[in-house]
C-alpha positions as CSV (number, residue, x, y, z in Angstrom):
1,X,0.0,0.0,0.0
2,X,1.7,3.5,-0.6
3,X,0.5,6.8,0.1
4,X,-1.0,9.5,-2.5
5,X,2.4,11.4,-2.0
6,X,3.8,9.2,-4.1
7,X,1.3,8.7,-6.7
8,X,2.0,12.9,-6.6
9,X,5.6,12.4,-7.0
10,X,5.8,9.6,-10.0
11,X,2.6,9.6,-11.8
12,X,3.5,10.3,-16.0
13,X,7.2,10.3,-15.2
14,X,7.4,6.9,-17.0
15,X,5.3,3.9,-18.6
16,X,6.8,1.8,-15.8
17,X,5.8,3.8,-13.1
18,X,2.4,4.6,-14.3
19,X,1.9,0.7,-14.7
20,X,2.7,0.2,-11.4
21,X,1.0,2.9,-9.7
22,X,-2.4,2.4,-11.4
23,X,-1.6,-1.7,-9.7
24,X,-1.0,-0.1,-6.1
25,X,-3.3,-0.1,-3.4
26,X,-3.9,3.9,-2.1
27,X,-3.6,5.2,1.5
28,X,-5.5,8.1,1.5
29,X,-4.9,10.1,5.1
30,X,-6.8,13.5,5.2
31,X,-6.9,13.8,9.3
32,X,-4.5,16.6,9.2
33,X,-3.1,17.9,5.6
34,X,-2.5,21.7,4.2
35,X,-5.4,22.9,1.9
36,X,-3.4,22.3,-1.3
37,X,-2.6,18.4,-0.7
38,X,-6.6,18.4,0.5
39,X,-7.7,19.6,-2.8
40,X,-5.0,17.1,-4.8
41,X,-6.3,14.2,-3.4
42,X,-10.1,15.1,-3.7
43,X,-9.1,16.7,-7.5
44,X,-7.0,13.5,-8.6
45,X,-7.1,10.5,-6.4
46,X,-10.8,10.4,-4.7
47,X,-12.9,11.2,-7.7
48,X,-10.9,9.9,-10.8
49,X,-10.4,6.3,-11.9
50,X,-8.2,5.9,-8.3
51,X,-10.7,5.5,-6.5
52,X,-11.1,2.2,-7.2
53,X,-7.2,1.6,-5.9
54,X,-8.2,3.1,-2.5
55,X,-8.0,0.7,0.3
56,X,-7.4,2.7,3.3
57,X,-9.3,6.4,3.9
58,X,-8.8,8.2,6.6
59,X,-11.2,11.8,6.7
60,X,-11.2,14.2,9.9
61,X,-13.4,17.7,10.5
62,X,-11.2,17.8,13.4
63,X,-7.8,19.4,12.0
64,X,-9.2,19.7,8.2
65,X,-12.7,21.9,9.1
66,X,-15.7,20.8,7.2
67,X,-12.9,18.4,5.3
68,X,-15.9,15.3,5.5
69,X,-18.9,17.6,4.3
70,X,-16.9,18.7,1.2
71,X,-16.2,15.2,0.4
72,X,-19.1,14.1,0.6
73,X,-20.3,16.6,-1.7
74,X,-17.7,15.7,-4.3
75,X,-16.6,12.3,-4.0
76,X,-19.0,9.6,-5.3
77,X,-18.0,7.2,-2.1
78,X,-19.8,4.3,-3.9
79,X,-17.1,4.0,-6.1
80,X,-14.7,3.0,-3.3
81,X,-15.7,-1.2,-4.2
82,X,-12.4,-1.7,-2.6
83,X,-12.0,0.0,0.4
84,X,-11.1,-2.3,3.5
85,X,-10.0,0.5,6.2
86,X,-12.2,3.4,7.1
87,X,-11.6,6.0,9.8
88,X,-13.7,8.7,10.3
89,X,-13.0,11.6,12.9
90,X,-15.8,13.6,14.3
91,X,-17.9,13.8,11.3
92,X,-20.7,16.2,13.6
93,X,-23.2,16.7,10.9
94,X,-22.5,14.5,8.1
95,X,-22.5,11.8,10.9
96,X,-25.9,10.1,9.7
97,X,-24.8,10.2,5.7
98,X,-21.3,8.6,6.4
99,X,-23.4,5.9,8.1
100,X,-26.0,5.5,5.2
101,X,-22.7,5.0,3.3
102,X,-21.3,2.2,5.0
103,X,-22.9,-0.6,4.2
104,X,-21.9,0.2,0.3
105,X,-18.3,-0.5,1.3
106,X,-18.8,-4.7,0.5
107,X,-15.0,-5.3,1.5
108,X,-14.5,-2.9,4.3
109,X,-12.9,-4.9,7.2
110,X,-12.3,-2.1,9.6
111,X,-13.9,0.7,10.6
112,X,-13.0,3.6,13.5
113,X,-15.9,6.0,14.1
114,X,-14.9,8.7,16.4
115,X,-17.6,11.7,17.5
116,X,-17.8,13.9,20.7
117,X,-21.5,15.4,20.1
118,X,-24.2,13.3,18.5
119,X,-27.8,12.3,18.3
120,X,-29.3,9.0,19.7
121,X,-31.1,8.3,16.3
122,X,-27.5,8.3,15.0
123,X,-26.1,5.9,17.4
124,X,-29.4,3.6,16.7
125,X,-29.2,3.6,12.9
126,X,-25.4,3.2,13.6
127,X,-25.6,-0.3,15.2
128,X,-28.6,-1.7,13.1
129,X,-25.9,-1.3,10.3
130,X,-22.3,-2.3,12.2
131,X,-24.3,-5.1,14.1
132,X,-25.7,-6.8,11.0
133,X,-25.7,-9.0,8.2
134,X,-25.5,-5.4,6.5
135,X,-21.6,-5.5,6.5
136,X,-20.8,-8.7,6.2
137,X,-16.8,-8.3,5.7
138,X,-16.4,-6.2,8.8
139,X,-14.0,-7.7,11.4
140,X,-12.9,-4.6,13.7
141,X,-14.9,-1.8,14.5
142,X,-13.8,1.2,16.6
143,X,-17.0,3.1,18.2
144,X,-15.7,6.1,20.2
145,X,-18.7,7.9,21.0
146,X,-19.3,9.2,24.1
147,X,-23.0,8.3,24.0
148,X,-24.5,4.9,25.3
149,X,-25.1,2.3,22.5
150,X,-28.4,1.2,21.5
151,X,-28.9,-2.3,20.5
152,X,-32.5,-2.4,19.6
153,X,-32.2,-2.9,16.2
154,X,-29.0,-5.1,15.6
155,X,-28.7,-8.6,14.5
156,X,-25.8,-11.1,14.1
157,X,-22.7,-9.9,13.3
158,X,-19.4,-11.4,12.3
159,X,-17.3,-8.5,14.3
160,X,-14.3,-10.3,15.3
161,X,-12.2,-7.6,17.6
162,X,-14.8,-4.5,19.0
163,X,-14.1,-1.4,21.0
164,X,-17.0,0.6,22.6
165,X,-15.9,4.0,24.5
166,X,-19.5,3.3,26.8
167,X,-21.4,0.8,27.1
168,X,-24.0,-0.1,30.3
169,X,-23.2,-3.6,31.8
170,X,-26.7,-4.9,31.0
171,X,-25.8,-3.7,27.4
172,X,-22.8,-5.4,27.2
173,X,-24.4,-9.0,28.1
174,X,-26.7,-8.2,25.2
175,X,-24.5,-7.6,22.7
176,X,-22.8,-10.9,23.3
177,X,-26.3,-12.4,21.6
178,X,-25.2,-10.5,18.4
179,X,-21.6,-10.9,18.3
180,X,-20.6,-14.8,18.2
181,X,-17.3,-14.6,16.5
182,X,-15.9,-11.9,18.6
183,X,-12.2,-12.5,19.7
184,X,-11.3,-9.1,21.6
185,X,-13.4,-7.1,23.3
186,X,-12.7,-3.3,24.6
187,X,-15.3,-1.5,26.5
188,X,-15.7,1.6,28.7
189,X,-18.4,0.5,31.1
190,X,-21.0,1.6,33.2
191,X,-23.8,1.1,34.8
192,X,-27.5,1.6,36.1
193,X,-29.0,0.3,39.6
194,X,-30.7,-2.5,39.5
195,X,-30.0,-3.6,35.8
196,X,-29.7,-7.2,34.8
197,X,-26.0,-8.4,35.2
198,X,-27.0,-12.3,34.7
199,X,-23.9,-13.8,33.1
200,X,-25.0,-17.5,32.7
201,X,-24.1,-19.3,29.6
202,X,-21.6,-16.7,28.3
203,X,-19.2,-19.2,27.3
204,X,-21.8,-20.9,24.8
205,X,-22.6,-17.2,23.4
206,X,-19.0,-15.8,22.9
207,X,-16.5,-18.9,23.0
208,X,-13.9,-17.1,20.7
209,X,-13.8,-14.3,23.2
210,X,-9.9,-14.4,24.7
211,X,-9.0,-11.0,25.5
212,X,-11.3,-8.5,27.3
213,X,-10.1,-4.7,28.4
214,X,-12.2,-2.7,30.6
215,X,-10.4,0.6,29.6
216,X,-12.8,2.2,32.0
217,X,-15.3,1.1,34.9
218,X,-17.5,4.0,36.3
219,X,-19.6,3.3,38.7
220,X,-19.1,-0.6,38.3
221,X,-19.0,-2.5,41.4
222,X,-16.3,-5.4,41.3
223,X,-18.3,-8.1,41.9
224,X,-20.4,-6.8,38.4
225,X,-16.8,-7.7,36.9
226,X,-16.4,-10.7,39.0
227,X,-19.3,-12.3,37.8
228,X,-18.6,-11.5,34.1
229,X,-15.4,-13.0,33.9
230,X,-16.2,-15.8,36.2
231,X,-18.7,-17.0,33.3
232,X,-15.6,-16.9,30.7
233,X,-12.8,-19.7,31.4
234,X,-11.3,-19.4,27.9
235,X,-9.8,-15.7,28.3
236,X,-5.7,-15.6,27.4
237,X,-5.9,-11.5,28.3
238,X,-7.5,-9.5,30.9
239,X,-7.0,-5.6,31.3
240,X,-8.7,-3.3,33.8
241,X,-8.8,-0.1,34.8
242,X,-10.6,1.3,37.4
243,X,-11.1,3.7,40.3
244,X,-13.2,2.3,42.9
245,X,-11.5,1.3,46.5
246,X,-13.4,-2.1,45.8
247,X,-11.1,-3.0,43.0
248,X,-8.2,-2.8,44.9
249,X,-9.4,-6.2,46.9
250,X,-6.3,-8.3,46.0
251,X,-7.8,-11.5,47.6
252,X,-10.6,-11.2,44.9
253,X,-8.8,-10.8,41.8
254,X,-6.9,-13.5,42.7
255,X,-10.0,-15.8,43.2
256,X,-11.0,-14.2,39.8
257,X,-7.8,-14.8,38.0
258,X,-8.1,-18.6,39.4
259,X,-11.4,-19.2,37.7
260,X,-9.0,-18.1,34.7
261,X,-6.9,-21.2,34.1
262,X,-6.2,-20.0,30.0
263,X,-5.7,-17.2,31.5
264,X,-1.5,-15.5,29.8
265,X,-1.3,-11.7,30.3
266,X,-3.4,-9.9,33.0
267,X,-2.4,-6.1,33.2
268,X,-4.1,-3.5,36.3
269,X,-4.5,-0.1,36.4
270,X,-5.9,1.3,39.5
271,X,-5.8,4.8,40.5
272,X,-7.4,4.9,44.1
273,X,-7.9,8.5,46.2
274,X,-9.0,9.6,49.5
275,X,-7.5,6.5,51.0
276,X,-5.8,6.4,54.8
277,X,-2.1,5.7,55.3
278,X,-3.3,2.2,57.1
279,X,-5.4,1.6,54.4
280,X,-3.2,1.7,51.9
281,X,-0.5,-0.6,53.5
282,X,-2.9,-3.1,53.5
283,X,-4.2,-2.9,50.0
284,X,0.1,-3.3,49.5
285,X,0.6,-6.0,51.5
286,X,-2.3,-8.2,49.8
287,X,-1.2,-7.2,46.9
288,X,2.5,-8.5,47.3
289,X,0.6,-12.1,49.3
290,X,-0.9,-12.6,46.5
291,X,0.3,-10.9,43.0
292,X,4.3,-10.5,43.5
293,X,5.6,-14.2,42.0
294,X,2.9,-14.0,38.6
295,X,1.7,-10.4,38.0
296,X,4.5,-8.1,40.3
297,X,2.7,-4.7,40.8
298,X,4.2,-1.1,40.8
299,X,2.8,1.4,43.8
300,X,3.0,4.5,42.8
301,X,2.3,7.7,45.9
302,X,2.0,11.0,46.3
303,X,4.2,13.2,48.1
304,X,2.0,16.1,49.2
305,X,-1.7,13.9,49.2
306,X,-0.9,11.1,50.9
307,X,-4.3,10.0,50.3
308,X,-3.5,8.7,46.9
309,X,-2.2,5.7,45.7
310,X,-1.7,4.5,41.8
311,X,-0.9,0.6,41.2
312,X,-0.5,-0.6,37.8
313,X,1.3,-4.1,36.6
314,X,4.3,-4.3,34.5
315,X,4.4,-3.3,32.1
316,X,2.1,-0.2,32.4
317,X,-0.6,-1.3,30.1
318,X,-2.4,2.1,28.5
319,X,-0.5,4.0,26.3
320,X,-1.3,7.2,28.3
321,X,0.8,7.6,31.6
322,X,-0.3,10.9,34.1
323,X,3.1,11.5,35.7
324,X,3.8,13.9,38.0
325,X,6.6,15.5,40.0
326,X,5.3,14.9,43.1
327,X,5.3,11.1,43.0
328,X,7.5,8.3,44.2
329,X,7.7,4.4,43.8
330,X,7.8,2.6,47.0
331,X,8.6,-0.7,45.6
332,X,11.3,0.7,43.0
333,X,13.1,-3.0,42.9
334,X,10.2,-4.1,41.1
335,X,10.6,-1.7,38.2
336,X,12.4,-2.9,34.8
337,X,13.3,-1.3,31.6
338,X,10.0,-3.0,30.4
339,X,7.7,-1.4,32.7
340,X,6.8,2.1,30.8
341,X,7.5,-0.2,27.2
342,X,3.8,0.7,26.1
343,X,3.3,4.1,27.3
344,X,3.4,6.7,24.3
345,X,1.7,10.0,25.9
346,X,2.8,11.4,29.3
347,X,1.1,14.0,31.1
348,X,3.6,16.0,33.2
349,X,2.4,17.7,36.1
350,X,4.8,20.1,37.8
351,X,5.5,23.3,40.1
352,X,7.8,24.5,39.0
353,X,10.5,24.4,35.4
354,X,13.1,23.0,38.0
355,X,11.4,20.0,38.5
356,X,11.8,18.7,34.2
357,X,13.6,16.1,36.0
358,X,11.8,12.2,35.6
359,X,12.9,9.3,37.4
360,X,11.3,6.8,35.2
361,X,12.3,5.8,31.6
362,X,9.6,6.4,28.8
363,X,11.3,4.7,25.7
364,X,8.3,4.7,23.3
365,X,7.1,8.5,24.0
366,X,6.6,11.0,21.3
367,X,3.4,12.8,23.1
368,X,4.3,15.4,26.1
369,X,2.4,17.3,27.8
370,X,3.5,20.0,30.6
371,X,0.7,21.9,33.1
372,X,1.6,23.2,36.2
373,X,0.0,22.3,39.6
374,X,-2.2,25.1,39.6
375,X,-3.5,23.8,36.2
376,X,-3.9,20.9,37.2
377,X,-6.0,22.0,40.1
378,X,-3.6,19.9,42.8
């Protein structure tokens, strides 16, 4: 696959180039380009005989404004018969056509929809199409909307790997009814009092299922969790992250993790506040009974709130990592050069320009950020 730069660069220099560039598959990226590179790829690439060649499109109203609503006005997108990756960021208004579009795409395998502000009608029609026989091809599907899902209308899918930014639990033991073949799961979750959290017969709905990540539990009580994961004996991977003090029961996870005998990578992130001195020695202590021979954790204070305490396995598993110049490792014999290996954004929170200095190692970074305490509202 090669970029439309290079179509730019080589196109009618030669019969041999033109031959092989009219063979190549197109990776058209329009998230963040100048206007003039914009209009050459909508002018000569998007609505010319190349659009046939394009197999990856990437369009943004994010850094390129209104970038999606021109295109859509000038590209004929049911032309793209075969375009396999599709990423579109926050498409506000022209949310609802790009979804009428979607099921045109016969070979699209994946697709990343990511919007801040929309309607629930869009979020509906949205799932009666990705959660269907609509789009057959479809293996991985990114939904980053900040809205709840709505299932009501979907039907069998063959999703294979699914993210959802938030999902209700109850929502989430529905949608294993639609998704059969699903390998990898990552879901935000929350949830409603009350709602039905009955995980029976799980394995017979989802047994592909191995790796789960619940990239974020509000208002999630453990034992929700517990029950889920309970119900699925065939999971390889297992990533949480959470905030509640009642995630931080080590004895639990590791009756969990035992009910988990498949069970190859487990990775914690717990960031736990308004917590007493005695209370966090104990949650330490458990944690090292039960966790330091298999899954050796990292505790990670605070030097002016005591009241805080971050624990995370090694390595860190998100790729976002909220440092700050005010923390300190307790157990710093337990750190290796692998423990920040998948971290690629810090968040640097300081006082003052003196204190630049970090104690950990961030190989993998190219993403910092600096705010100052008082930004930071510390």
């Amino acid at each position: 696959m090669i970029a439309t730069d290079i179509v730019r660069g080589l196109l009618n220099l030669n019969a041999r180039l033109n031959s092989i560039i009219n063979d190549a598959n197109l990776n058209v990226n329009l998230e963040d380009v100048s206007k003039c590179d914009f209009d050459y790829n909508c002018e000569n690439i998007l609505t010319t005989q190349f659009q046939q060649q394009v197999h990856y499109l990437q369009l943004s109203n994010e850094d390129t404004c209104k970038g999606i609503n021109l295109l859509l006005t000038k590209c004929n997108f049911e032309q793209f018969h075969n375009l396999k990756c599709l990423t579109v960021i926050e498409p506000n208004d022209s949310l609802d056509a790009i979804i009428t579009l979607l099921p045109t795409f016969k070979q699209l395998k994946f697709l990343k929809l990511k919007e801040t502000v929309h309607r629930s009608r869009d979020t509906l029609h949205l799932f009666s199409i990705v959660l269907s026989d609509k789009m057959p091809s479809l293996k991985n599907c990114m939904l980053l909307f900040n809205e709840l899902i709505d299932l009501s209308q979907s039907s069998l899918s063959n999703i294979e790997y699914l993210t959802l930014e938030n999902c209700h639990f109850h929502d989430l033991l529905q949608l294993f009814n639609y998704t059969p073949k699903i390998k990898a799961l990552t879901v935000g979750l929350t949830c409603l009092e009350h709602e039905n959290r009955d995980c029976t017969n799980l394995f017979s709905k989802v047994p592909n299922l191995i790796n789960i990540n619940f990239c974020r539990t509000i208002g999630i009580y453990f034992e929700y969790i517990e029950e889920l994961l309970k119900n699925l004996p065939q999971l390889k991977e297992l990533s949480c992250t959470a905030y509640k003090l009642d995630f931080s029961n080590a004895e639990c996870w590791y009756n969990v993790l035992k009910t988990l005998p498949l069970l190859e990578k487990f990775h914690l992130n717990l960031m736990l506040t308004n917590i007493t001195r005695v209370v966090k020695e104990d949650i330490i202590s458990k944690f090292d009974y039960y966790f330091i021979d298999k899954w050796p954790m990292i505790y990670e204070h605070h030097t002016i709130n005591e009241n805080i305490l971050h624990i995370y396995t090694i390595p860190y598993p998100s790729s976002g990592f909220p440092a700050s110049s005010y923390s300190y490792i307790s157990n710093i014999k337990n750190r290796t050069n692998k423990t920040y290996q998948n971290v690629e954004h810090v968040n640097l929170v300081i006082k003052n320009t003196s204190q630049l200095t970090l104690s950990s190692h961030y190989p993998n970074v190219y993403s910092l950020r600096i705010d100052s305490e008082e930004e930071w509202g510390e």
